[in-house]
C-alpha positions in Angstrom: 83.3 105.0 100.4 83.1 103.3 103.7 81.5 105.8 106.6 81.5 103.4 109.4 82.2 100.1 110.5 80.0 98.6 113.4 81.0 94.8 114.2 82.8 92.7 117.0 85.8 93.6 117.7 88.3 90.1 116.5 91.6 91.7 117.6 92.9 94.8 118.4 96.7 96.0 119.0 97.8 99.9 119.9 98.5 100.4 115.7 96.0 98.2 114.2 92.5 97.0 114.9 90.0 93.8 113.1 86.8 94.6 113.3 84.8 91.5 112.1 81.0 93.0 110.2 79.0 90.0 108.8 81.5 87.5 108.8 84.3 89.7 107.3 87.0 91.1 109.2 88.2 94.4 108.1 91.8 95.2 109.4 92.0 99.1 110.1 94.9 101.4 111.3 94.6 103.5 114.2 96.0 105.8 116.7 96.4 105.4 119.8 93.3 107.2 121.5 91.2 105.3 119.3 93.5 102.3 121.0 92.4 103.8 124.2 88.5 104.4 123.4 88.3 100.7 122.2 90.4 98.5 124.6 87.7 96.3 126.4 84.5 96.7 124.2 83.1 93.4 122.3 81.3 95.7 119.5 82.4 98.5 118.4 81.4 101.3 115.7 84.6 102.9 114.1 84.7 105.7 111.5 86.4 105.0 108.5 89.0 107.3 105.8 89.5 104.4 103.0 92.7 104.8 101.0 92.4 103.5 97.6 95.5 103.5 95.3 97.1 101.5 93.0 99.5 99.9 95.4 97.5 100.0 98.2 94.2 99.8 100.0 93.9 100.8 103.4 91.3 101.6 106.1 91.9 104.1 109.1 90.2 103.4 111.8 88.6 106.3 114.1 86.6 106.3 117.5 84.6 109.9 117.1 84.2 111.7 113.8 86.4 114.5 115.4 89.3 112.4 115.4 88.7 111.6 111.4 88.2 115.2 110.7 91.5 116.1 112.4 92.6 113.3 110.2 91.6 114.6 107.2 92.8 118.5 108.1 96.5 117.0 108.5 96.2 114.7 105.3 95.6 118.1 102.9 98.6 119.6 104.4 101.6 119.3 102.2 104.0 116.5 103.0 101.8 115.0 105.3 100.5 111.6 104.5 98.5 109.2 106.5 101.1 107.2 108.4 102.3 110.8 109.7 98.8 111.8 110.5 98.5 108.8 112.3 101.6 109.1 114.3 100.4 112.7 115.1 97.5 112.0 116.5 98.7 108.8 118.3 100.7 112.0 120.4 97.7 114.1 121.1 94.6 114.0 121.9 92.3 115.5 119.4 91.5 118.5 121.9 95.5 119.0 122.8 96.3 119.1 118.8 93.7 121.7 118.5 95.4 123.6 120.9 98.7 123.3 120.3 97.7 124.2 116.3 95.8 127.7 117.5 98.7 128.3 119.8 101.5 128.1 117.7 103.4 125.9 119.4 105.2 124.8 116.6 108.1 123.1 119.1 105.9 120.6 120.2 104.5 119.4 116.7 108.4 119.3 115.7 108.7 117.0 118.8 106.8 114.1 116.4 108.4 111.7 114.1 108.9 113.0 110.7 107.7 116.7 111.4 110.7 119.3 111.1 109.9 122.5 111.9 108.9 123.9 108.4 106.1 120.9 108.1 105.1 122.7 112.0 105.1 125.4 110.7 102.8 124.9 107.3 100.7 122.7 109.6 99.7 125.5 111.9 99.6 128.2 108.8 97.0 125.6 106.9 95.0 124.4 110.0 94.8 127.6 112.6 92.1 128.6 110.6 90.3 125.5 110.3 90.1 123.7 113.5 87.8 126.0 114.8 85.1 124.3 113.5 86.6 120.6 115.0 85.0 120.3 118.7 87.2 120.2 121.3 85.3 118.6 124.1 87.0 115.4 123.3 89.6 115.4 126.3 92.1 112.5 127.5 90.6 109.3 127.9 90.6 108.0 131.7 93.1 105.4 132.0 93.5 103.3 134.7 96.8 103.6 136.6 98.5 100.0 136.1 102.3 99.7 137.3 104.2 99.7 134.5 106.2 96.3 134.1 107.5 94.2 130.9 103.8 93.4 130.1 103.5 97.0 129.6 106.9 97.5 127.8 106.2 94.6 124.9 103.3 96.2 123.3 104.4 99.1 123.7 107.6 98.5 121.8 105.4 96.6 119.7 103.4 99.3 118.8 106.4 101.8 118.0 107.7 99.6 115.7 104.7 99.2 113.9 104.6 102.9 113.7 108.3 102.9 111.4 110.4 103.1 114.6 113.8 100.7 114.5 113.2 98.3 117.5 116.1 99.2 119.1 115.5 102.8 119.3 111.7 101.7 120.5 112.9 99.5 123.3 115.4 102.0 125.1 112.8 105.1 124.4 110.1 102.4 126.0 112.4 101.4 128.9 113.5 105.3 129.8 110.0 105.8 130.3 109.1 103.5 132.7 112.3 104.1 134.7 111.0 107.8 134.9 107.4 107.0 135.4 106.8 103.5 136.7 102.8 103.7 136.4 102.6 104.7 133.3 99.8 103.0 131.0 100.6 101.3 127.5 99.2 104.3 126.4 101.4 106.8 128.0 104.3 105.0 127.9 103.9 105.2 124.0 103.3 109.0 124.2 105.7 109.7 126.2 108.2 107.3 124.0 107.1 109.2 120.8 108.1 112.5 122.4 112.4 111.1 123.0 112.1 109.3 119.3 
């Protein structure tokens, strides 16, 4: 199994990052803090969950082992795969999951893509239990405020759609947030876009 990669980062979008270690460029999926944590570095060092099946081989990308141990809590729930796990914490922050998991707040959890609220529900059930051990310093990333525009809408649609999201649907969810919050960051715009999905 792969623990980490440390390389040069080749490309990087808000779903998928290249990370290019001794000539070989390794194509990861990851969420959008990890998007966040990496925008603007050269080399980077990402922690790794490797999917290995027989129609499929896939590296998920993570910027603090918290993050992949959150990962890795939501995977061993039932009816939640990777892609969904993905899309959860692209929502959250790992410190804001925590909570919202030892709260209860299973409206919130319903409020992402593909989680109805018996999966909320089995999610804090399984986990409240278990994150305790996950540290929660990891807050928000500090993001600098950049007026949102159609630079800012593109990759963000972009990125929805790469998520399972019909463009459409990603384009007016994209384009309601920024009429309702005109600064908004690629980042936020995509959170806040996830939330009306």
């Amino acid at each position: 199994m792969i623990e980490y990669l440390r390389g040069e980062l080749a490309e990087i979008s808000p779903a998928v990052a290249i990370v290019e270690c001794a000539g070989v460029g390794y194509e990861t999926s990851i969420t959008l803090n990890t998007f966040s944590a990496l925008q603007g570095k050269k080399e980077v060092k990402i922690y790794i969950y490797e999917v290995i099946r027989e129609d499929t081989h896939q590296l998920f990308g993570f910027h603090s082992k918290e993050e992949r141990e959150l990962f890795l809590q939501l995977i061993s729930v039932s009816g939640i795969g990777g892609n969904t796990a993905r899309t959860i914490l692209s929502a959250f922050t790992v410190a804001e999951l925590c909570d919202v998991i030892a709260s209860g707040n299973e409206t919130i959890l319903k409020s992402v893509k593909g989680i109805g609220l018996k999966t909320a529900q089995r999610i804090i059930v399984d986990l409240k239990d278990k994150i305790k051990n996950i540290a929660t310093g990891t807050t928000g990333y500090a993001q600098e405020q950049v007026p949102a525009s159609n630079e800012n809408a593109e990759p963000a649609t972009s990125a929805l759609v790469m998520l399972g999201f019909p463009s459409a649907a990603a384009n007016k969810a994209v384009q309601n947030v920024i009429k309702s919050q005109p600064h908004a960051t690629v980042e936020q715009i995509i959170k806040l876009a996830l939330k009306q999905l």
